[in-house]
C-alpha positions in Angstrom: -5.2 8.9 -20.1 -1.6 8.3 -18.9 -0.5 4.7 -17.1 2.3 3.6 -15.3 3.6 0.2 -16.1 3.9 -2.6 -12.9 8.0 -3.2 -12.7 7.2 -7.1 -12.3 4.5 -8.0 -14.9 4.4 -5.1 -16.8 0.0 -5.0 -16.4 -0.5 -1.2 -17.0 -2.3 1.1 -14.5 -4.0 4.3 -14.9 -1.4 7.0 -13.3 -4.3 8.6 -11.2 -4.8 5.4 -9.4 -2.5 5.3 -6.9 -3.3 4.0 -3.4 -0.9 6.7 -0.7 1.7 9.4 -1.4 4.9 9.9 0.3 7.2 13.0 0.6 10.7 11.9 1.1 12.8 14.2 3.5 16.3 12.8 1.8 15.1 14.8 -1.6 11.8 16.0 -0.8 10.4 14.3 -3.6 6.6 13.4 -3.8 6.6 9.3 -4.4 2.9 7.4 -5.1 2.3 4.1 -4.3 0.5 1.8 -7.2 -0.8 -1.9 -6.7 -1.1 -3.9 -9.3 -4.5 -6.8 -9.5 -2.6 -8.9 -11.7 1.1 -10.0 -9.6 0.0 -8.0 -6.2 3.2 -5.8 -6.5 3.1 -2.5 -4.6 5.5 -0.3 -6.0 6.2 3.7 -5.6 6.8 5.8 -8.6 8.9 7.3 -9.7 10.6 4.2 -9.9 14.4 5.5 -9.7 17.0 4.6 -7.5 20.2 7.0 -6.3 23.0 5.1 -5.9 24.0 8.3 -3.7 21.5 7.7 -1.5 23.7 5.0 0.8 27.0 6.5 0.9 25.4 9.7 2.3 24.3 7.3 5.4 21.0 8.6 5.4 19.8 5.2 6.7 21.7 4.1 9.8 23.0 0.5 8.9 25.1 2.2 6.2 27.3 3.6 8.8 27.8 0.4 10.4 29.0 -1.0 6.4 31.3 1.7 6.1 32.7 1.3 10.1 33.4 -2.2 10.4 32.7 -6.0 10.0 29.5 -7.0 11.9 29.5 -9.8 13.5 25.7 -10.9 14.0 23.9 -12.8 11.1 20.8 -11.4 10.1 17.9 -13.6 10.5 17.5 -13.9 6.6 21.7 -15.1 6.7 20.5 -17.7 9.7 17.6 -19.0 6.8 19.8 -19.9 4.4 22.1 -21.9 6.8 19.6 -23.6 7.4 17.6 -24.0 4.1 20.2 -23.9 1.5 21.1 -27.9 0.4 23.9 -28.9 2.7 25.4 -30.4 -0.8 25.3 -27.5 -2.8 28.6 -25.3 -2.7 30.7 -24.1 -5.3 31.3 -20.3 -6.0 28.8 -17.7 -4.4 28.1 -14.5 -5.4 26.1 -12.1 -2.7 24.9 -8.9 -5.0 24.8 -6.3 -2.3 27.3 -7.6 0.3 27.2 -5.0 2.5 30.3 -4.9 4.9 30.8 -8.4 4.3 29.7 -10.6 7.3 27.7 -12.8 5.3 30.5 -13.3 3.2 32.4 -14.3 5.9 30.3 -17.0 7.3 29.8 -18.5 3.8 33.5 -18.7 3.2 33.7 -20.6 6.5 30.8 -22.6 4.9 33.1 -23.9 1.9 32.0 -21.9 -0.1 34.3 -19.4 -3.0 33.1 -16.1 -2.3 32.5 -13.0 -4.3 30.9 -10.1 -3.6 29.6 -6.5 -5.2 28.1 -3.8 -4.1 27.7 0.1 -5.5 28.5 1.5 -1.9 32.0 2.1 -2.5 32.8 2.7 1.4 31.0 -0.7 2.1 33.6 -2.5 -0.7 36.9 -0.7 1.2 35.4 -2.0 4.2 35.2 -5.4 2.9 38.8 -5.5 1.2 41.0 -4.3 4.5 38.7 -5.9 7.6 37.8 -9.2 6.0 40.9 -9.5 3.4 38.9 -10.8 0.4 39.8 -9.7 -3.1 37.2 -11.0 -5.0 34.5 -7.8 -3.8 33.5 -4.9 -6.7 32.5 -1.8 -6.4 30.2 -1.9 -9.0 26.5 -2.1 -9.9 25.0 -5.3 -11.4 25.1 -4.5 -14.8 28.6 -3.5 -14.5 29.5 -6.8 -13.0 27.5 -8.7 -15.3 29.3 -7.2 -18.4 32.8 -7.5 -16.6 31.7 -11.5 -15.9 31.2 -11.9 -19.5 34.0 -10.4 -20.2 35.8 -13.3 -18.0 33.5 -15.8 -18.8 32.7 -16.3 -15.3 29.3 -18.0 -13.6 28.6 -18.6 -10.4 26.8 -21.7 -8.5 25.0 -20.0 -6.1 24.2 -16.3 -6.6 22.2 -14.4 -2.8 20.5 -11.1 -2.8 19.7 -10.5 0.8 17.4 -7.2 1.5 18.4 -5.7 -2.2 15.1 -6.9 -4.7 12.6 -4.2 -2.7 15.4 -1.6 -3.9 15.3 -2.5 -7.5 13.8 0.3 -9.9 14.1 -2.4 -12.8 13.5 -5.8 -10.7 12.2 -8.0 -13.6 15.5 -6.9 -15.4 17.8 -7.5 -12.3 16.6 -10.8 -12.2 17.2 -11.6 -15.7 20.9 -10.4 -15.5 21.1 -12.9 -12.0 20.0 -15.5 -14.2 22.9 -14.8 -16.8 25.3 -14.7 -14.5 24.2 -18.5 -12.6 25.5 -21.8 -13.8 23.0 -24.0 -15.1 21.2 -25.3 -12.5 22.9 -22.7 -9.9 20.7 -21.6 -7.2 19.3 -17.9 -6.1 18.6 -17.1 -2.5 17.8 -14.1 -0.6 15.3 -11.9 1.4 13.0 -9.0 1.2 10.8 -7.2 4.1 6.8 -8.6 4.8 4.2 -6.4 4.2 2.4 -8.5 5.9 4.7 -8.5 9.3 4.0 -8.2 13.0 4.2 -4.1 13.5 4.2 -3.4 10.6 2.3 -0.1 11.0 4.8 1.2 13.1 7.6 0.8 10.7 5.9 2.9 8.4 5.2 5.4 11.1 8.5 5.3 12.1 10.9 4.0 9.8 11.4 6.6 6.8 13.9 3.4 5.4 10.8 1.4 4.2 10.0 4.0 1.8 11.6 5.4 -1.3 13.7 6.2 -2.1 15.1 3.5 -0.1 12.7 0.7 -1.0 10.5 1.2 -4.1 8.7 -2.8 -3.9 7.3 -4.1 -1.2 6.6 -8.5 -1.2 4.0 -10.5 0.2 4.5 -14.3 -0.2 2.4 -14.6 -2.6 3.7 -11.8 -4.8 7.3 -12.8 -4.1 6.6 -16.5 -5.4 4.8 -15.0 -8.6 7.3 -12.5 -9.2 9.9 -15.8 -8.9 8.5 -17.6 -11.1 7.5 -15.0 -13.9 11.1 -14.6 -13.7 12.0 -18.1 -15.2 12.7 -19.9 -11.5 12.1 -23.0 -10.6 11.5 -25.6 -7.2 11.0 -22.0 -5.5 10.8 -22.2 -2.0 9.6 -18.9 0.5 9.8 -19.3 4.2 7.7 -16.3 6.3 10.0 -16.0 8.9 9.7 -15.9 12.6 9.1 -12.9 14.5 12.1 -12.7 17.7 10.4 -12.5 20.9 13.5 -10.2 21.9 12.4 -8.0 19.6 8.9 -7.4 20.5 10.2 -4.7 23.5 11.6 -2.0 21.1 7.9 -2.2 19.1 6.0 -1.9 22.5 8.6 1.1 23.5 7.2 2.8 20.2 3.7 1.5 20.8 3.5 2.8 24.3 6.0 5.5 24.5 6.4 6.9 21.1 9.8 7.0 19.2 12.9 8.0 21.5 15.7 6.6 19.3 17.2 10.5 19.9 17.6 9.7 23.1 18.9 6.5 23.3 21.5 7.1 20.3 22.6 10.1 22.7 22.8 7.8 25.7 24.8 5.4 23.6 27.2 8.3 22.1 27.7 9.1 26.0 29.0 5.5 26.6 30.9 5.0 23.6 32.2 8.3 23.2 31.0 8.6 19.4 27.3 9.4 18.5 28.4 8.3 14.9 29.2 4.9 15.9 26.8 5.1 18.7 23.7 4.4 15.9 25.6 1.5 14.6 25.3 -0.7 17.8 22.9 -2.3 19.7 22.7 -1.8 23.7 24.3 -5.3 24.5 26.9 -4.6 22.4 28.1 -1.8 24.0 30.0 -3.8 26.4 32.1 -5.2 24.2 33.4 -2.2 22.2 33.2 0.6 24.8 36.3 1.7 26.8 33.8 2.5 29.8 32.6 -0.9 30.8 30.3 0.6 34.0 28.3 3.0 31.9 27.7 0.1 28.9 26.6 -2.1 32.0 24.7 1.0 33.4 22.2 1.5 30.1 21.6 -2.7 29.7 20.5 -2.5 33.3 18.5 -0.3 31.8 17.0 -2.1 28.8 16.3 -4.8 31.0 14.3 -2.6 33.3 12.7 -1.6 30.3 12.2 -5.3 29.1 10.7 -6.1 32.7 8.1 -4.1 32.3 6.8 -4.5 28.8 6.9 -8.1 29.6 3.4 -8.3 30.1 2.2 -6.6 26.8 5.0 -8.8 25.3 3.6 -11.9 26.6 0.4 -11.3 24.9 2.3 -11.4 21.1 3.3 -15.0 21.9 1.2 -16.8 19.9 1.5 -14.2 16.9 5.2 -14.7 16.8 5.2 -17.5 13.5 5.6 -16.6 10.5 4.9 -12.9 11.1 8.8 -11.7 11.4 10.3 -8.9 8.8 11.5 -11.2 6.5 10.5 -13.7 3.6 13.2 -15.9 2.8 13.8 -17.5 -0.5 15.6 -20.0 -2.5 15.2 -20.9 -6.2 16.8 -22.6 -9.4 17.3 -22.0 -12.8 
């Protein structure tokens, strides 16, 4: 009887178990999704990532890396400001750095940055808007190998949304830990299963799937997966849900998904459908030539915002701990 192997602690499952199946429109490929009893991982095999996969902007935020320097910290970048030891700097490494705006902040911070990521557009990005030399195109095992070469090791090493992408996460983690000083810190983030909404994104959002993500955490899972790993004094924070962003859920609940039409309302303000995906409504304002139609669609929203209100009212007390994100922090 054939089994697939969990990617965290390697407890074998019989291959006709799985729990759903997914047929991905990027490569029309049929992905199953296996849970394992023993770490409570839920992985999607096959288990292979395609590096291709992100230059070809199939997901939206990759335009936005390859366009320019954003200037709003995710929520999981806001965590750890606010968790990470006040004392602690030294030189950071953020594996997956994206077009840089983490970087950015942490470099105002104090800290030494460094930065890779195998979206080469993302890393050209990085080098002429934010100036910073010290950013590789290049996988983790490439850096790790080109580290060893120059014997360098880094205080503080953040993977923020990149562990649910990981086809080998057990060994990613291992090479993280070869590449940290000793007692240098981890930090990062990965999506909830367990969030607010979360039905919706998986109704909606094709980018919680493979072969985007392959894992996806619950707190409980991430903490074990941490600490078969070798981690220690592990922290994970469920993080808040926004009440601001409780109206574009309702709008899906209630309405169905019309992103269609409000990127081609967007492209009509900015001029540019393409760049039109990478910003949000009250952004427009600030990056659009025409000022009165950008003003014209946030009157908009906020009619929009008015009357979900109600139904958004009713979320209040859910809001705690049932965000998108789990945030975490560790040591070796």
């Amino acid at each position: 009887m054939n089994k697939v192997k969990c990617p965290i602690c390697y407890t074998e499952v019989e291959e006709r178990n799985f729990k759903e199946t997914y047929v991905s429109p990027y490569n029309n490929q049929e992905y199953k999704r296996y849970e394992c009893l023993n770490c409570e991982v839920h992985w999607w095999e096959p288990l292979k990532i395609i590096p291709e996969f992100y230059e070809s902007e199939v997901v939206e935020y990759c335009i936005a890396f390859h366009e320019v320097v954003g200037t709003r910290l995710g929520e999981y970048h806001k965590a750890f400001f606010k968790y990470f030891p006040s004392n602690m700097r030294g030189k950071l490494l953020d594996v997956g750095c994206g077009d840089g705006r983490f970087l950015r902040h942490a470099k105002e911070q104090g800290f030494e940055v460094w930065g890779i990521d195998f979206d080469k557009k993302s890393v050209e990005n990085v080098k002429s808007n934010l100036g910073i030399d010290t950013v590789f195109a290049m996988s983790l095992e490439e850096f790790h190998e080109y580290a060893n070469e120059k014997n360098l090791k880094f205080d503080v090493i953040t993977f923020f949304e990149v562990l649910e992408h990981q086809d080998k996460p057990r060994e990613f983690l291992e090479m993280v830990k070869g590449l940290l000083k000793e007692g240098g810190y981890i930090a990062g983030s990965v999506p909830n299963r367990e969030r607010l909404f979360v039905e919706i994104d998986w109704k909606y959002f094709h980018g919680d799937y493979p072969p985007h993500h392959f894992l996806r955490f619950s707190k409980s899972f991430l903490e074990k997966a941490l600490n078969l790993a070798g981690f220690k004094d592990i922290e994970v924070y469920k993080l808040d849900f926004p009440f601001i962003e409780l109206f574009p859920y309702l709008e899906k609940k209630f309405f169905g998904n019309i992103e269609k039409l409000k990127i081609k309302l967007k492209g009509m303000v900015l001029g540019n459908e393409r760049k039109a995906r990478v910003y949000a409504v009250e952004e427009l304002a600030e990056v659009s030539p025409n000022k009165g139609k950008a003003y014209l669609l946030m009157m908009l929203e906020l009619i929009r915002n008015a009357i979900l209100l109600p139904f958004a009212l009713g979320y209040v007390g859910r809001l705690k701990e049932n965000g998108y994100f789990l945030y975490f922090q560790a040591r070796i």
